[in-house]
GUDOVEX-965936 format. One record per residue (C-alpha): residue in three letters; y, x, z; residue number from 1. Coordinates in Angstrom, 1 decimal. Last residue first. Layout:
REM residues N
+------+--------+--------+--------+-----+
| code |      v |      u |      w | pos |
+------+--------+--------+--------+-----+
|  ALA |      Y |      X |      Z | NUM |
...
+------+--------+--------+--------+-----+
This chain:
REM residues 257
+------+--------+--------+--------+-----+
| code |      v |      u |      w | pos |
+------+--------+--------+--------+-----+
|  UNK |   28.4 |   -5.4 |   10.6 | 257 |
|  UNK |   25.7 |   -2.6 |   10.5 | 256 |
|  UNK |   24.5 |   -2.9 |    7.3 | 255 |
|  UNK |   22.0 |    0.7 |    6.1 | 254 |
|  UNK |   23.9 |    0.9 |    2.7 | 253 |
|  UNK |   21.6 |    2.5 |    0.3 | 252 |
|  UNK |   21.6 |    6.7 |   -1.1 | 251 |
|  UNK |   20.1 |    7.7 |   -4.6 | 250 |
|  UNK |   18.0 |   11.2 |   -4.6 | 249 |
|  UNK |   14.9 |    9.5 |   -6.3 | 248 |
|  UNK |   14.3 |    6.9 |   -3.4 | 247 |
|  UNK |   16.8 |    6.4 |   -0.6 | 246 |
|  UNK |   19.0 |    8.6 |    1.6 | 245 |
|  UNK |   21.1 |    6.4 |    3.8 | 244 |
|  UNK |   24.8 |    5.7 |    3.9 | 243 |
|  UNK |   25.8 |    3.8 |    7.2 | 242 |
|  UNK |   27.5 |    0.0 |    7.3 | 241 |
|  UNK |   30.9 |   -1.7 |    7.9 | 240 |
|  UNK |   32.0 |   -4.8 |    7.1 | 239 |
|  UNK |   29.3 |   -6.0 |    4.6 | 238 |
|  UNK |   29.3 |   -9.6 |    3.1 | 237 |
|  UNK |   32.3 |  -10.0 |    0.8 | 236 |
|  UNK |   32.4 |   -6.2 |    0.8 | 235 |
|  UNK |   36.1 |   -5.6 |   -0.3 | 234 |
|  UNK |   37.9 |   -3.4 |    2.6 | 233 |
|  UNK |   34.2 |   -1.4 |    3.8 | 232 |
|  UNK |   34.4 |    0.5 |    6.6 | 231 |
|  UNK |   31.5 |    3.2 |    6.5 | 230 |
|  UNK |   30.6 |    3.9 |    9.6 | 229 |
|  UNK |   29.9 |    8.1 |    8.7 | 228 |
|  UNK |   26.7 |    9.4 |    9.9 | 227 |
|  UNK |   27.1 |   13.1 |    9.7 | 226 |
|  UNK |   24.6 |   13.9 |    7.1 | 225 |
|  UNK |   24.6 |   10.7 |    5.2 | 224 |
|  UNK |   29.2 |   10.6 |    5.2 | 223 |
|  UNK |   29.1 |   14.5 |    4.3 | 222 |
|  UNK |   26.5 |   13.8 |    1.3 | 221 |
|  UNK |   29.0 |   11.0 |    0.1 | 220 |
|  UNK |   32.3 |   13.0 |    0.5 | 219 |
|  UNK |   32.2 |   16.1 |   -2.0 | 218 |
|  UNK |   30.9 |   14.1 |   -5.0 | 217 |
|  UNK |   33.0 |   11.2 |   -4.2 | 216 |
|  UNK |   35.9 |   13.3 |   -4.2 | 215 |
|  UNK |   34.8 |   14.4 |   -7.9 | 214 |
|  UNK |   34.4 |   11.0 |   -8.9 | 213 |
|  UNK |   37.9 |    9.7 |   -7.7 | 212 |
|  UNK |   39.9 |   12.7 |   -8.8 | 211 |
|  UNK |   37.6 |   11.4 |  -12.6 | 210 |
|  UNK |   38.7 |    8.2 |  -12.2 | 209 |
|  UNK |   42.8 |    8.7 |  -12.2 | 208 |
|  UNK |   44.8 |    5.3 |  -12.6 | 207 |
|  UNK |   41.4 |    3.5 |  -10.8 | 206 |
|  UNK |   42.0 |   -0.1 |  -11.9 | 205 |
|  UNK |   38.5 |    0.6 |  -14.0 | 204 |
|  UNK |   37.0 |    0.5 |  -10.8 | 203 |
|  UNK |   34.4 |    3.2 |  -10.5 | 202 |
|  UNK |   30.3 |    3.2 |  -10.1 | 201 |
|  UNK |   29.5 |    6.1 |  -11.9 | 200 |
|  UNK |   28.7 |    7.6 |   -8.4 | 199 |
|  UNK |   26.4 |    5.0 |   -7.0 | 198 |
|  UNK |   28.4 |    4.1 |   -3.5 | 197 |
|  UNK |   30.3 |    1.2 |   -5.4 | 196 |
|  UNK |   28.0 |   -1.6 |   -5.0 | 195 |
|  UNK |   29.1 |   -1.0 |   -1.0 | 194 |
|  UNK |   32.5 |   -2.8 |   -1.7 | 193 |
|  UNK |   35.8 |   -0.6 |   -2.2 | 192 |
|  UNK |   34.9 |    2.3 |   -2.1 | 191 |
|  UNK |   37.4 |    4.6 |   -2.5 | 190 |
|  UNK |   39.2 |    1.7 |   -2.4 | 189 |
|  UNK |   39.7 |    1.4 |    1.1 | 188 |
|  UNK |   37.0 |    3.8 |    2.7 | 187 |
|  UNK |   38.1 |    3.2 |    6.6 | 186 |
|  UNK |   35.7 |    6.2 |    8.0 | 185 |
|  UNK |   34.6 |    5.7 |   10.9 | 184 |
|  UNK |   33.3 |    8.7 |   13.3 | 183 |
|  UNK |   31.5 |    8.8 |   16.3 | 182 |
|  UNK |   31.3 |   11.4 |   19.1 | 181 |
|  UNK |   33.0 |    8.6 |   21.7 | 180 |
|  UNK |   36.0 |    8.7 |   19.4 | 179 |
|  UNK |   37.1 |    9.2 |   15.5 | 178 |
|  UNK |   38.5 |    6.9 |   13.3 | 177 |
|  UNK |   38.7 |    8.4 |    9.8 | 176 |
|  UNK |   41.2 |    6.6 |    7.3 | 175 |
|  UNK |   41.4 |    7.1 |    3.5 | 174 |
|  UNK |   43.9 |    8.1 |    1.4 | 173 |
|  UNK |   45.4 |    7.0 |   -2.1 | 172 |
|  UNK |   48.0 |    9.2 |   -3.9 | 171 |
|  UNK |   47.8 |    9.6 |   -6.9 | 170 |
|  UNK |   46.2 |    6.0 |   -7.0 | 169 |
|  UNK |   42.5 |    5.0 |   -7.6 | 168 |
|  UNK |   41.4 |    8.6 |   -7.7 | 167 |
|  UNK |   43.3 |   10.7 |   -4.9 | 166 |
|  UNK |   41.4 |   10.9 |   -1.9 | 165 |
|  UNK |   44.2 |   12.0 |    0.7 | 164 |
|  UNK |   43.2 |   12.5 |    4.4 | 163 |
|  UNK |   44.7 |   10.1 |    7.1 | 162 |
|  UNK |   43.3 |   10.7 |   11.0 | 161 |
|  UNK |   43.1 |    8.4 |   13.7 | 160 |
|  UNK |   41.7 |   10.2 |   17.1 | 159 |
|  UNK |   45.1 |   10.3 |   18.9 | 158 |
|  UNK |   47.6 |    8.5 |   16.1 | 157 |
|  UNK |   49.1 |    9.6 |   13.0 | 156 |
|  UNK |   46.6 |   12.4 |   12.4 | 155 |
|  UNK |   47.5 |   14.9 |    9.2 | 154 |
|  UNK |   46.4 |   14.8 |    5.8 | 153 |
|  UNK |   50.1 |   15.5 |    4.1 | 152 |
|  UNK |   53.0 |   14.4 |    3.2 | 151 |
|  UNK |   53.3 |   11.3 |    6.0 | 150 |
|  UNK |   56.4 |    8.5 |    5.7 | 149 |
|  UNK |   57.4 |    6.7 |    9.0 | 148 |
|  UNK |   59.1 |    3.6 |    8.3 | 147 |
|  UNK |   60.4 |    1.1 |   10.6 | 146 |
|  UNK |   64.1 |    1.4 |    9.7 | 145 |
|  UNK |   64.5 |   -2.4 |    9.0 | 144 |
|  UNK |   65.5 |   -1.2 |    5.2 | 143 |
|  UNK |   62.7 |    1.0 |    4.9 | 142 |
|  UNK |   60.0 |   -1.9 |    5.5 | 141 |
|  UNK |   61.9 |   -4.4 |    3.4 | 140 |
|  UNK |   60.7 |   -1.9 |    0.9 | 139 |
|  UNK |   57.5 |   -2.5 |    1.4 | 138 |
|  UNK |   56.0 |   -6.1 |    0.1 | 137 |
|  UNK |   59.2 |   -7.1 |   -1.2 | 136 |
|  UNK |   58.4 |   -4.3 |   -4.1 | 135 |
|  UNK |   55.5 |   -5.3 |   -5.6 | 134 |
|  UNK |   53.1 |   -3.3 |   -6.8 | 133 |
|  UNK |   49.9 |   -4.1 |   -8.5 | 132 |
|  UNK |   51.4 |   -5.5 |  -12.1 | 131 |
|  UNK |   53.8 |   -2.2 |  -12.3 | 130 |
|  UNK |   50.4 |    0.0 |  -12.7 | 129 |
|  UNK |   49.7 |    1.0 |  -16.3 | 128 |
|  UNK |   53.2 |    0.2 |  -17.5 | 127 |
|  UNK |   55.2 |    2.1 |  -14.7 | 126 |
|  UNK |   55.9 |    1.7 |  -11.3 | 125 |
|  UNK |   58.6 |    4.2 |   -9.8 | 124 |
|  UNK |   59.4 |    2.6 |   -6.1 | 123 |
|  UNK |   55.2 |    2.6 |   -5.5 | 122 |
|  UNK |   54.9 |    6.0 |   -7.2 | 121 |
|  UNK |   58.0 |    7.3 |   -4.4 | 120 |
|  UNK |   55.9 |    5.4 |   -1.3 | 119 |
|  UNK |   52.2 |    6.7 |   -2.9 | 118 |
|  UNK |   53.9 |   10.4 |   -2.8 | 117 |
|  UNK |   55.2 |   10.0 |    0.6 | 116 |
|  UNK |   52.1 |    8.2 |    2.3 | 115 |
|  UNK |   53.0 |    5.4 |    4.5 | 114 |
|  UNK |   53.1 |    4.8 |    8.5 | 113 |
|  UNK |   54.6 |    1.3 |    9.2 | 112 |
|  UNK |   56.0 |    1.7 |   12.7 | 111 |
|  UNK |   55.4 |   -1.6 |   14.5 | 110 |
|  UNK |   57.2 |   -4.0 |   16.8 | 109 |
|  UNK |   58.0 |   -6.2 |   14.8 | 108 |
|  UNK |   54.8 |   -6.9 |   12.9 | 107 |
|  UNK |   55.5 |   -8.8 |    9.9 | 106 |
|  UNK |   58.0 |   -6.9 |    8.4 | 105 |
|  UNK |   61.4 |   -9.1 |    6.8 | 104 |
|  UNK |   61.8 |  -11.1 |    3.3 | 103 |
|  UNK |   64.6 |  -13.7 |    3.3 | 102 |
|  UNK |   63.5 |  -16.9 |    1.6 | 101 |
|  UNK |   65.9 |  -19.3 |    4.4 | 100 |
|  UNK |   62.3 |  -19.7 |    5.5 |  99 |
|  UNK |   61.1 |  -16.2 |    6.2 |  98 |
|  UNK |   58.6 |  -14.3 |    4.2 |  97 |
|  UNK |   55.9 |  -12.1 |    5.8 |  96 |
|  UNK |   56.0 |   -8.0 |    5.5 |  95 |
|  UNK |   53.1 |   -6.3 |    5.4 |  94 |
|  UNK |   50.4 |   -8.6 |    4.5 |  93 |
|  UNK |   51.0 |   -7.6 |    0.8 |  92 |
|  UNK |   50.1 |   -4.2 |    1.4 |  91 |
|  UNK |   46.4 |   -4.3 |    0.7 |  90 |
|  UNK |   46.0 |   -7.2 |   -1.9 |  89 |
|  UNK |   49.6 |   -5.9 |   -3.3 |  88 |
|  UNK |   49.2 |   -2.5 |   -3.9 |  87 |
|  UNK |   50.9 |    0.2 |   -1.8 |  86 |
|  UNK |   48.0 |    2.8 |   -0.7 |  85 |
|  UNK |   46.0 |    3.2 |    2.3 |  84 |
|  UNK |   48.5 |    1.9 |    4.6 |  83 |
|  UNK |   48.7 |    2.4 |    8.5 |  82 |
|  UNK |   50.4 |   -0.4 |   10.9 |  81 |
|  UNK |   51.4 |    1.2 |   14.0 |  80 |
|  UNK |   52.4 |   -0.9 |   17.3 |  79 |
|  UNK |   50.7 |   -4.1 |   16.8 |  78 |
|  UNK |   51.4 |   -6.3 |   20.2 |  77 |
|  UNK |   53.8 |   -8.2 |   18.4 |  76 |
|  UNK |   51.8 |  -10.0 |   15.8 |  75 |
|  UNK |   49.4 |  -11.4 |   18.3 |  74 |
|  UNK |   45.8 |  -10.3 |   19.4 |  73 |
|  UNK |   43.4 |  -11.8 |   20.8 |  72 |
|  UNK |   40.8 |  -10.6 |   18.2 |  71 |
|  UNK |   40.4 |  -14.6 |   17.4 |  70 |
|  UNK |   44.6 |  -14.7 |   17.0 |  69 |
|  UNK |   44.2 |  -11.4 |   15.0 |  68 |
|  UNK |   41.3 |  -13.2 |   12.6 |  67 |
|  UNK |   43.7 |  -15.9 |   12.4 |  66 |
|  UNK |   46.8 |  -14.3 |   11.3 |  65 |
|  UNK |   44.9 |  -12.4 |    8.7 |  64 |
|  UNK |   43.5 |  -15.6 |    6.8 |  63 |
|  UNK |   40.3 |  -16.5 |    7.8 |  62 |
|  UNK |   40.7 |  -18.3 |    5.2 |  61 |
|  UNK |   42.7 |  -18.2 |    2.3 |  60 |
|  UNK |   40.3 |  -18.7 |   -1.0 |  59 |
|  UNK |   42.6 |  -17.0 |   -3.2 |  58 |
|  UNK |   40.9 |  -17.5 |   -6.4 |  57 |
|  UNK |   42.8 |  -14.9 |   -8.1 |  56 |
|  UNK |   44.4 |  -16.6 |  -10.8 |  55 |
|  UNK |   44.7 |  -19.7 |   -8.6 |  54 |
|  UNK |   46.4 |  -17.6 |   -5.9 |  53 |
|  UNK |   48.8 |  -15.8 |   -8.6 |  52 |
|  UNK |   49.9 |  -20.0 |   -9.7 |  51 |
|  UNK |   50.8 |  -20.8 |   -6.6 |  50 |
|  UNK |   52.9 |  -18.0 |   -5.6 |  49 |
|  UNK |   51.9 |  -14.8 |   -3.5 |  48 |
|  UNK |   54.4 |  -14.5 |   -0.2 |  47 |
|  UNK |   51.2 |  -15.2 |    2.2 |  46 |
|  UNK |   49.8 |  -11.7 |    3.1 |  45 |
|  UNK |   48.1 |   -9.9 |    0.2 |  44 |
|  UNK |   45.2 |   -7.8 |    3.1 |  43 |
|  UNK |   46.7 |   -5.8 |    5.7 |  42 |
|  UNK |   46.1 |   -2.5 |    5.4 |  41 |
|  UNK |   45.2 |   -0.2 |    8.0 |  40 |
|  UNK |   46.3 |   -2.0 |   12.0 |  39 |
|  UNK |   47.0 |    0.0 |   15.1 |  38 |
|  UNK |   47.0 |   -1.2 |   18.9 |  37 |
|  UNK |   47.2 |    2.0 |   20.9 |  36 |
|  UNK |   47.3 |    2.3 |   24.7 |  35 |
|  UNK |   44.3 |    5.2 |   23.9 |  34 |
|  UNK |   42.4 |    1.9 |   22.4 |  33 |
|  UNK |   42.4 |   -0.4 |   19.9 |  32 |
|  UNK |   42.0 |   -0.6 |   15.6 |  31 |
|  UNK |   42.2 |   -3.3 |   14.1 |  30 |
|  UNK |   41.0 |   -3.3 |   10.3 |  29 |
|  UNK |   41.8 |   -5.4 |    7.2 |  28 |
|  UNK |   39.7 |   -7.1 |    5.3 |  27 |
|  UNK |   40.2 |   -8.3 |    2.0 |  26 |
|  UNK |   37.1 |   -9.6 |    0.8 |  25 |
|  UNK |   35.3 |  -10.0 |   -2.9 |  24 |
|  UNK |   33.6 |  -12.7 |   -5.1 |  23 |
|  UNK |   33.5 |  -12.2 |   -8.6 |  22 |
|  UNK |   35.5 |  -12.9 |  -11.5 |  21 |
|  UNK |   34.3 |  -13.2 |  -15.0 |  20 |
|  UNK |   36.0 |  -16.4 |  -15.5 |  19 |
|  UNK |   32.9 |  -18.5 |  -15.3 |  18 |
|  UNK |   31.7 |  -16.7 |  -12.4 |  17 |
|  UNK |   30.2 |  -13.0 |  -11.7 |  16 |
|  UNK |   27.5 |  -11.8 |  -10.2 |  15 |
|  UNK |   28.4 |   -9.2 |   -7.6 |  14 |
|  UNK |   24.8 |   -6.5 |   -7.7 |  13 |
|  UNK |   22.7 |   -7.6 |  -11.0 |  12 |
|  UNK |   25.9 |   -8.2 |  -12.5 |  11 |
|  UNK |   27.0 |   -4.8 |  -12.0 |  10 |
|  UNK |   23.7 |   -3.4 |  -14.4 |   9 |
|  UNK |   23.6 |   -6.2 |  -17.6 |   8 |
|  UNK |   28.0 |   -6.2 |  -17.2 |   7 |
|  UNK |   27.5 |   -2.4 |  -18.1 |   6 |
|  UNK |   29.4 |    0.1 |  -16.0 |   5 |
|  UNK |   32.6 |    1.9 |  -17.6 |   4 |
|  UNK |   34.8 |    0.3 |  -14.9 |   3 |
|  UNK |   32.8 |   -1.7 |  -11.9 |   2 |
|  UNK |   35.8 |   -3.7 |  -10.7 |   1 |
+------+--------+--------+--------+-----+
């Protein structure tokens, strides 16, 4: 999770267990509001097998469906479901698994709103990537005609906005909610827990670290001088916070949620 980073430094920040695993979230975000009801990612769903949940240390609760139910929200009042990028923790929640083993989308009512280029890397896996994506998770998607595939940074909903980061995949993006003059920005694994707000401070799962560094560069000092939420996908304990100037030209996570 922490790349080129010593073990003596990122322990200090996620310390890690017996198996060198550490504890992390998968949180998706619901979005509501101008007659909209939009979820980004939705965590590895419930189609992993027995033995990928041990490996992982799926814990499984709140699961998704539960955190919706306590929003008041059911599966069928989700209209747009918007995807960072295709890996399995993010797009496994996707589609669900019926019980003759047929695999359909989880929210029937929704468009599924995918980048191009991460839809035709997704279909394409190679050696590097192949063990993150897995097809039942999206193309299911196509094949119920609920697929709307985006090329460029463009807004897919009134005040929700995709741009590309690049950097983790080719062709991951981020999501800015914007409205009441504030703006959230849903970091997915651009940042994937606030430990990773230090610039070195890049997954080693990244396929292309130094796109990731150099948008990093660009988007940190924007995100302090215009007071970014921060929306963080992995934070075991911070949802959401602000990036604040701290000592010797480093920046802190001010938590909000």
């Amino acid at each position: 999770m922490f790349g080129v980073v010593p073990r003596v430094l990122w322990e200090k920040i996620a310390p890690p267990d017996d198996r060198n695993r550490i504890r992390l979230a998968m949180r998706a975000w619901l979005v509501r509001g101008r007659g909209r009801t939009i979820l980004i990612d939705a965590g590895a769903g419930g189609k992993l097998d027995a033995k990928a949940a041990a490996m992982f240390g799926f814990e499984g609760a709140p699961s998704l469906g539960v955190s919706l139910e306590a929003a008041g929200v059911g599966v069928d009042d989700i209209d747009l479901v918007v995807a960072s990028h295709l890996h399995f923790d993010h797009a496994g929640g996707f589609t669900t698994r019926d019980a003759d083993g047929g695999v359909r989308p989880r929210f029937p009512n929704a468009r599924y709103c995918i980048r191009r280029g991460e839809w035709d890397d997704a279909l394409h896996p190679h050696e590097r990537n192949r063990a993150s994506y897995f097809a039942e998770n999206y193309v299911p998607l196509q094949e119920a005609g609920v697929l709307d595939l985006v090329d460029g940074d463009c807004e897919v909903a009134p005040g929700v906005r995709v741009q590309r980061t690049g950097g983790h995949t080719q062709h991951h993006q981020i999501v800015a909610i914007e409205g009441g003059g504030h703006t959230a920005i849903f970091a997915a694994d651009l940042l994937p827990t606030a430990g990773h707000v230090p610039l070195p401070y890049i997954m080693g799962y990244d396929l292309y670290p130094m796109d990731t560094l150099a948008f990093k560069r660009g988007f940190l000092p924007e995100a302090v001088e215009r007071e970014y939420l921060i929306l963080f996908e992995h934070d075991p304990e911070i949802a959401a916070g602000r990036l604040r100037e701290a000592e010797k030209g480093k920046l802190r996570v001010e938590q909000v949620l």
